[in-house]
C-alpha positions in Angstrom: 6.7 -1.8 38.0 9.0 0.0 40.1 12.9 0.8 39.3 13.1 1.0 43.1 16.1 -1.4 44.3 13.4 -3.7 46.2 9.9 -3.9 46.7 8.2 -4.8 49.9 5.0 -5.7 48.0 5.3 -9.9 48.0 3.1 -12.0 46.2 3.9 -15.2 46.2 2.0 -18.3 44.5 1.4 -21.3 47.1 2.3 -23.6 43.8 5.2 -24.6 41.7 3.6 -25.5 38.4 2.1 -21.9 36.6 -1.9 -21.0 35.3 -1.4 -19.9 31.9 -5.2 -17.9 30.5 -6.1 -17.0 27.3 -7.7 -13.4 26.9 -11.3 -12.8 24.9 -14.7 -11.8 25.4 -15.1 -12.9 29.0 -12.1 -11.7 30.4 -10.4 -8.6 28.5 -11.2 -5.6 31.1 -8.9 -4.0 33.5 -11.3 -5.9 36.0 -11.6 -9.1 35.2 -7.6 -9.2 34.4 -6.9 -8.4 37.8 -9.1 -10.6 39.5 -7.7 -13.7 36.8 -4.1 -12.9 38.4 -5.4 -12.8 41.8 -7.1 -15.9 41.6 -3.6 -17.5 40.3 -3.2 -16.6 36.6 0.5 -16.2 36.0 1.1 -15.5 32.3 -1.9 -14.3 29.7 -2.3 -15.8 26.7 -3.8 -13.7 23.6 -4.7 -15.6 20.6 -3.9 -14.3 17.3 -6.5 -15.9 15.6 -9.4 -14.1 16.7 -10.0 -10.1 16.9 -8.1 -7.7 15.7 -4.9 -5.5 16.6 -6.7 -2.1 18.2 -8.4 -5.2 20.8 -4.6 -6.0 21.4 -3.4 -3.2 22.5 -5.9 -2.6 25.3 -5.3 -5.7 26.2 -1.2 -4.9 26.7 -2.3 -1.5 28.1 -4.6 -3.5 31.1 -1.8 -6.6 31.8 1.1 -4.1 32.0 -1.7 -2.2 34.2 -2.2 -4.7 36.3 1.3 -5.8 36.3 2.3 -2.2 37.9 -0.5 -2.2 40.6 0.9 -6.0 42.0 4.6 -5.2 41.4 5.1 -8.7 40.2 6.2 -9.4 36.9 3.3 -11.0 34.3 4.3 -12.8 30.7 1.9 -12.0 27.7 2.2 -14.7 24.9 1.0 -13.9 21.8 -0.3 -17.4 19.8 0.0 -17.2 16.3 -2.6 -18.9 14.1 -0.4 -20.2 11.6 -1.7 -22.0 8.4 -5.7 -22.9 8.2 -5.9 -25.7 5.9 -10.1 -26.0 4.6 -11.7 -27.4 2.0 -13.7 -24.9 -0.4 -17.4 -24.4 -0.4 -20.8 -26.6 -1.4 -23.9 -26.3 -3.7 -25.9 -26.4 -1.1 -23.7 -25.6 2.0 -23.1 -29.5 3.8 -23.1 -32.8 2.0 -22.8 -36.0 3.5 -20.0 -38.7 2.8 -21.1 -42.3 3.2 -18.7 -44.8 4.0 -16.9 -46.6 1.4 -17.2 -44.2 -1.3 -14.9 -42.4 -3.4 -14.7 -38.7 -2.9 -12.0 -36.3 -5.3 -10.5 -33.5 -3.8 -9.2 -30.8 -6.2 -7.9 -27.3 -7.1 -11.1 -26.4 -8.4 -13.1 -23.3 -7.3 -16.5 -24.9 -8.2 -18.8 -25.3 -5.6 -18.9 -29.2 -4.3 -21.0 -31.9 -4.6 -21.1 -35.3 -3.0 -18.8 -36.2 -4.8 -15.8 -33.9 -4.8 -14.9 -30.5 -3.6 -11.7 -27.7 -3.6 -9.3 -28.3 -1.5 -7.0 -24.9 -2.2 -4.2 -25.9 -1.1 -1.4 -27.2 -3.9 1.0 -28.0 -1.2 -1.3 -31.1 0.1 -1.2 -32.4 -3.3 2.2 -32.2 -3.4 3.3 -34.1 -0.2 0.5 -36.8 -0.3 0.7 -40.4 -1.4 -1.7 -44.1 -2.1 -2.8 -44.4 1.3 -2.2 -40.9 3.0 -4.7 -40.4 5.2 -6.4 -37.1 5.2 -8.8 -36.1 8.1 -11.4 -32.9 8.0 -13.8 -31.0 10.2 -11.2 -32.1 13.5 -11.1 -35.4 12.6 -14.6 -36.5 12.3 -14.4 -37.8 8.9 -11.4 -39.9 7.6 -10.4 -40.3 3.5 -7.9 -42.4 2.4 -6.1 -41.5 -0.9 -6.0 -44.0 -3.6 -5.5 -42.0 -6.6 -3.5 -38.9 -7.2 -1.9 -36.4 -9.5 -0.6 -32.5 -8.9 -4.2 -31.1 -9.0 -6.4 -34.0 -7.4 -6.5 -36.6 -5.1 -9.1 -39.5 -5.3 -9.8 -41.0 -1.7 -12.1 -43.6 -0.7 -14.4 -42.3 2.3 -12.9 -44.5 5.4 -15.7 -42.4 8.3 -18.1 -40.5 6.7 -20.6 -38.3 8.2 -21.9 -34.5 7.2 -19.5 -32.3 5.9 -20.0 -28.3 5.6 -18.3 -25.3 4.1 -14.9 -24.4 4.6 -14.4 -27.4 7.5 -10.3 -28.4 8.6 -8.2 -30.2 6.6 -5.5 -32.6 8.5 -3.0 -34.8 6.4 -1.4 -36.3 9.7 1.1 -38.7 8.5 2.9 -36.6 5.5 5.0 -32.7 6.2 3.5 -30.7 4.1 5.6 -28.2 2.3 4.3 -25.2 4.2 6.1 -23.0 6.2 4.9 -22.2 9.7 4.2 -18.5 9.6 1.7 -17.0 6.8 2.0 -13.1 5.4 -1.1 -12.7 8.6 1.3 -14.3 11.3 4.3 -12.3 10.1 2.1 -9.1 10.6 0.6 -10.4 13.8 4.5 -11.0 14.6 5.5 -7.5 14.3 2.5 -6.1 16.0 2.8 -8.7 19.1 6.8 -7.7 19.3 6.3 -3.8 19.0 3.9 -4.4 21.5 6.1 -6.1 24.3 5.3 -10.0 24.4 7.2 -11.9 25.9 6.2 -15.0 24.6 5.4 -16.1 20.7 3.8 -18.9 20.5 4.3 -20.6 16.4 1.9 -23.0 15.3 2.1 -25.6 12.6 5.5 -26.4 13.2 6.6 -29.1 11.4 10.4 -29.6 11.7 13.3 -27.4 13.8 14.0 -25.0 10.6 9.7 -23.5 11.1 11.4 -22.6 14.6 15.4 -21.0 12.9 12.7 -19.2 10.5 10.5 -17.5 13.5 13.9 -16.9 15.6 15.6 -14.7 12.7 12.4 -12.8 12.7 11.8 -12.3 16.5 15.6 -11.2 16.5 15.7 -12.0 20.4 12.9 -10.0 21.5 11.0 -12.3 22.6 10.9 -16.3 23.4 9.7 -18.8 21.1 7.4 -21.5 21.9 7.2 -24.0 19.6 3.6 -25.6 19.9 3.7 -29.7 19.4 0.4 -30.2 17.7 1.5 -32.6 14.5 3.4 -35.7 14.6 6.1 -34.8 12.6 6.9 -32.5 15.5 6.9 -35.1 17.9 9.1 -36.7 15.4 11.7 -34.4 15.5 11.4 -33.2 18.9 15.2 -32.9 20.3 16.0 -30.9 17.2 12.9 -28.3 18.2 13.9 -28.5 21.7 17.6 -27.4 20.7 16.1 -24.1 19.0 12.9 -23.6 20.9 12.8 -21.6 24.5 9.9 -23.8 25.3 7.3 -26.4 24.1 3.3 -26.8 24.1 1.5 -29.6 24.3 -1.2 -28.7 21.8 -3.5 -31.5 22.5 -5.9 -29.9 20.0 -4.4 -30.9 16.5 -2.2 -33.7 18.0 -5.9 -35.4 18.9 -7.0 -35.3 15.3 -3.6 -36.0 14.2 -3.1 -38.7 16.2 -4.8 -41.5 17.2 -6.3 -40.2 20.4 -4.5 -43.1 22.7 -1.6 -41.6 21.7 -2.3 -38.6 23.3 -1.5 -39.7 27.1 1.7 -41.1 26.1 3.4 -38.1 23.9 2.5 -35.9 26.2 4.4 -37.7 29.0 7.1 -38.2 26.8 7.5 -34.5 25.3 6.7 -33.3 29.4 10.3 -35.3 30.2 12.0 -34.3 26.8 11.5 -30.6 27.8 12.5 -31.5 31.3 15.9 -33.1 30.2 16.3 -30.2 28.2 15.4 -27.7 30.8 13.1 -25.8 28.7 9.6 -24.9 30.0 6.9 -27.2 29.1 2.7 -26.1 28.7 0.6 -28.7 28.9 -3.0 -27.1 26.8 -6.4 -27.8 25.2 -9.8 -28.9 27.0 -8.0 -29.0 30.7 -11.2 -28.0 32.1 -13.7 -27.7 29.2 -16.8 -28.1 30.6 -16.5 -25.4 33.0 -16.8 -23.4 29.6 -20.6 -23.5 31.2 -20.7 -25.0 34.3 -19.1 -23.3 37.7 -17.3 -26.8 38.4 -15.3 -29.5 36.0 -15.7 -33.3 35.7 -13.8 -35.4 37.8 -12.0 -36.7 34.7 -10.7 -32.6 33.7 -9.7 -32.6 37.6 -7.9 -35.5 36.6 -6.2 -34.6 33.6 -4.8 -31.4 35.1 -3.2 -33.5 38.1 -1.7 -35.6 35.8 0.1 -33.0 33.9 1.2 -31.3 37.0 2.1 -34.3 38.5 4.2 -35.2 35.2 6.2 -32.2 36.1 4.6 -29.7 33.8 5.9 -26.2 33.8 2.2 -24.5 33.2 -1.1 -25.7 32.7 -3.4 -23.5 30.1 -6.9 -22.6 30.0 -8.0 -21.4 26.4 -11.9 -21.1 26.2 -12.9 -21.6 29.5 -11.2 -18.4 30.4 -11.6 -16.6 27.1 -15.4 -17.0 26.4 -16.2 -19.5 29.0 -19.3 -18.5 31.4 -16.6 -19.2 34.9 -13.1 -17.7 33.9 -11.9 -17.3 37.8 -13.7 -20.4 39.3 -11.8 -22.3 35.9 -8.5 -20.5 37.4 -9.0 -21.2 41.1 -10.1 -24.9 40.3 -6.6 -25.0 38.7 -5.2 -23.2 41.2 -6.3 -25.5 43.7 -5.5 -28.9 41.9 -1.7 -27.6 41.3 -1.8 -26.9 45.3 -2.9 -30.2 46.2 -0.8 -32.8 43.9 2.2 -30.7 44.8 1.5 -31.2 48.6 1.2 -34.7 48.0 4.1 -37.2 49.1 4.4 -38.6 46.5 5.0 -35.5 43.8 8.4 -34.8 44.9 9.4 -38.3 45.5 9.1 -38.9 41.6 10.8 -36.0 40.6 14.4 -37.4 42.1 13.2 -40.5 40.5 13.5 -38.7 37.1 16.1 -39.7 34.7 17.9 -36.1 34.3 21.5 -36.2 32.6 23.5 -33.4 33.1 26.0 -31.9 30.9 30.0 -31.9 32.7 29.8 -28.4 33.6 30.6 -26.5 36.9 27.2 -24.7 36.5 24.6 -27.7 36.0 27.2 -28.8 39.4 26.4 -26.1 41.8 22.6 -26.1 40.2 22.3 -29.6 41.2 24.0 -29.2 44.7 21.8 -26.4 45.3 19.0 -28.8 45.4 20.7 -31.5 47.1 21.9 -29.1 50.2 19.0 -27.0 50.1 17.3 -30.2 50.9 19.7 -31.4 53.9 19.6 -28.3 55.5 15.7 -27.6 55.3 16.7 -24.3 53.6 13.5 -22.2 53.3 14.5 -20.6 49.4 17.2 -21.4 46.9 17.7 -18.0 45.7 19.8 -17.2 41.6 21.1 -14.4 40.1 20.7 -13.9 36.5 20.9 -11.6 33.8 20.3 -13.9 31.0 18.1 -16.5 32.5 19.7 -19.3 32.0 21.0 -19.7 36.2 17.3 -19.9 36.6 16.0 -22.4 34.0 18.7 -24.6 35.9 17.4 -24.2 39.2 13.7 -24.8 38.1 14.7 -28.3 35.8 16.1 -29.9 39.1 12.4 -29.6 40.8 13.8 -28.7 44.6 11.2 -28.8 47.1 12.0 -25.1 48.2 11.0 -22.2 46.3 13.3 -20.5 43.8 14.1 -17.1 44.6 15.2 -15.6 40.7 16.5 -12.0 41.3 17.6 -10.5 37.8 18.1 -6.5 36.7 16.1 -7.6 33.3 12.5 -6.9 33.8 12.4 -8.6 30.1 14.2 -11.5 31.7 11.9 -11.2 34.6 8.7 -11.5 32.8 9.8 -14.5 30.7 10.3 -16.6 33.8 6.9 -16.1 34.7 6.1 -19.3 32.8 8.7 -21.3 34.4 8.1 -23.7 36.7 8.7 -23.0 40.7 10.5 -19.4 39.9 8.9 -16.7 41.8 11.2 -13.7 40.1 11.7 -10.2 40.6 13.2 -7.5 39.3 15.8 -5.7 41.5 19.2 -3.8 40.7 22.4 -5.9 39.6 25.0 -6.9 42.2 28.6 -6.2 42.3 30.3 -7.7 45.4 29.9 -11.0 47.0 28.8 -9.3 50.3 25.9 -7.4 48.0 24.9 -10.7 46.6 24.2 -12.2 50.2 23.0 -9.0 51.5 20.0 -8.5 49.1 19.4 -12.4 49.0 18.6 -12.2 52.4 16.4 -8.8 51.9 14.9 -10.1 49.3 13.6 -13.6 50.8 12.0 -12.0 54.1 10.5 -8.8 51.9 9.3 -11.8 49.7 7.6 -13.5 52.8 9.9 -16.8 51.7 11.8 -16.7 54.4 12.3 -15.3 58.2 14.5 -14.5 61.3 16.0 -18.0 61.8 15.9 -19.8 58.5 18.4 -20.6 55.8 18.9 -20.1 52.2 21.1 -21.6 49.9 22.3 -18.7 47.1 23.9 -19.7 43.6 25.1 -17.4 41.3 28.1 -16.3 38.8 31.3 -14.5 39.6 32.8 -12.3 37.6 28.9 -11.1 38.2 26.7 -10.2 35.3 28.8 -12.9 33.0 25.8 -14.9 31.6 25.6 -18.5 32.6 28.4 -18.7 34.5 26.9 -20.2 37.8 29.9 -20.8 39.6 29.0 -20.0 43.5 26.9 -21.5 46.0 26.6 -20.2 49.7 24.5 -21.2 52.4 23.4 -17.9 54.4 21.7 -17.7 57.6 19.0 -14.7 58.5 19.7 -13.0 61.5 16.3 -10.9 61.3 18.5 -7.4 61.4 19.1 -7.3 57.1 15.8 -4.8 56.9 17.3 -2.8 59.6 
């Protein structure tokens, strides 16, 4: 992207809520990169777990590509597999568990039988109990322990069914004394940072210290995004929210972890947690899964992704659908188009001044509020913040105004981070130094941005002494005359 002062080139999304895609097979060339952000992607997603580091870096090379050509700033962030719990291998490669049966797990190597099988992984031995549950292959079949020492645990087969080599292992209601990031996440860690994510996404986080642990590491280079997925997370959420830069709904795990009527429910409640705490929210996992194959979802995916975005969900996520799915754009512009529609309805809006947001006693969450209120009143066409750190627009975005948020900053780091932030449409532009430059490229900005014209209003918030971090302290309503680009 250009260092130029300002850009004329405007592209600007018709929605609040942001498309996140996952990167693979389907959709890792210049081409199909482009034509995923022209059809409304907003921040890629490249999983950690599969392919290899070489694969990565084309993939940077063609988003920062892409990025350049469209002048608008793009988020890459880089999952991280995290711990793979599996039991070992069998004689014959499956056996099948019948239902009220007893079935050992051990630290054995030797192939299984029907009757027991490795499990190499001493940490599950030490965290379990008489009546942990422990689930494998996603769920599908269901143990319960009765018996256990430091090397094996006999379990009485609750849901049997056919079980294979090397299938999952979940142990959903015990923390298991594992921490978050393996030797091949701290690798894929450096590699993703050297690189230029901008997001990290850390799986298997059980508790707030798995997030202290990957923030000492990332030293600031990046945000964390801590992915929900076990229900001691959702146990602990507040103190993950406190260290996190955002939150994932990862719908995956937390559906084999949890019982799957759960679901609906923590993910509305983590969705207002994030809110409240004005951290960006991604709500993930089988949105639109069966356009994996088919040019056109169910009615109940349409569904699902208009209730997260009417929840108030920063981004929705697309993960194989766009990553080896047969339909990567149509998956996209079905998204696209959902987001477009609950967000033009009456209603969407009305419920988020019905949300229960506190604020802390400070002069910035003040004039962040206010800028809502009066942007409101007066019809104002854009709400546009200054920021250097970010902060002044993760404010703006957690009161959901109805007018887009106009984020100027002189961090293209900064910049690209927002991507993933609901309602913020940012660029990158030089910093400001008077309070006559501030409104002067404000107004620029919103006509070169095609948010506003000759005519309209803006309402502009931002921090004086300027470039002082989170010091919101100003809020001006400006009027466009139509001669700023003269």
């Amino acid at each position: 992207m250009s260092d130029a002062e300002e850009s004329d080139f405007g592209i600007s999304r018709d929605r609040k809520t942001r498309i996140v895609a996952t990167l693979g097979p389907a959709s890792s060339g210049l081409d199909e990169i482009r034509a995923l952000f022209q059809a409304g992607v907003d921040v890629f997603r490249l999983n950690m777990s599969h392919g290899d580091h070489a694969d990565k870096v084309q993939l940077f090379k063609n988003i920062r590509a892409v990025e350049a050509e469209t002048e608008r700033p793009i988020a890459i962030l880089a999952d991280l597999q995290g711990p793979k719990l599996r039991v070992g291998t069998f004689k014959d490669g499956k056996v099948e568990l019948k239902q009220g049966e007893d079935f050992t797990l051990d630290l054995s190597t030797e192939p299984g039988t029907d009757k027991r099988v490795g499990l190499p992984h001493k940490e599950i031995f030490a965290a379990i109990q008489e009546g942990t549950h422990i689930l494998l292959d996603d769920g599908k079949i269901r143990l319960n322990v009765e018996e256990f020492t430091s090397t094996t645990a006999r379990c009485k087969v609750v849901v049997g069914g056919m079980l294979s080599d090397r299938k999952g292992v979940n142990v959903p209601n015990a923390v298991l004394p594992l921490a978050a990031l393996t030797p091949k996440d701290r690798k894929d860690l450096t590699f993703a940072l050297k690189e230029g994510a901008d997001w990290i996404a850390l799986s298997f986080v059980q508790r707030a210290a798995d997030v202290a642990e990957a923030r000492k590491l990332v030293g600031g280079k990046a945000a964390i995004m801590a992915k929900i997925e076990k229900p001691a997370a959702v146990t602990s959420l507040d103190e993950i929210l406190e260290l996190a830069d955002g939150v994932m709904v990862a719908r995956g795990d937390l559906g084999v972890e949890e019982p799957v009527e759960n679901v609906p429910g923590i993910q509305k409640y983590i969705i207002a947690k994030a809110r409240e705490a004005g951290k960006p929210v991604v709500v993930a996992t089988q949105m639109l899964e069966s356009m994996i194959n088919s040019p056109v979802p169910t009615r109940a995916e349409v569904s699902d992704v208009a209730t997260a975005v009417m929840d108030g969900a920063d981004a929705v996520m697309l993960s194989a659908e766009s990553a080896v799915g047969e339909y990567p754009i149509e998956a996209v512009a079905v998204m696209n188009r959902v987001a477009i529609k609950i967000e033009g309805e009456p209603t969407y809006f009305a419920n988020r001044k019905d949300d229960n947001i506190s604020m802390n006693d400070t002069t910035a969450e003040a004039i962040t509020a206010a800028a809502r209120q009066v942007s409101g009143s007066i019809g104002a066409k854009a709400i546009v913040t200054f920021t250097t750190s970010g902060s002044t627009a993760l404010r703006a975005a957690r009161e959901r105004p109805s007018a887009p948020i106009l984020t100027l900053t002189p961090q293209m780091s900064i910049a690209r981070r927002l991507s993933i932030v609901w309602g913020l449409h940012t660029v990158k532009t030089k910093d400001i130094n008077t309070f006559e430059d501030m409104i002067g490229k404000s107004k620029r900005m919103a006509m070169r941005q095609g948010l506003a014209g000759p005519g309209d209003r803006i309402v502009v918030t931002a921090g004086v002494p300027f470039g002082t971090p989170g010091a919101t302290n100003v809020l001006h309503i400006a009027w466009i005359s139509g001669n700023e680009l003269k």
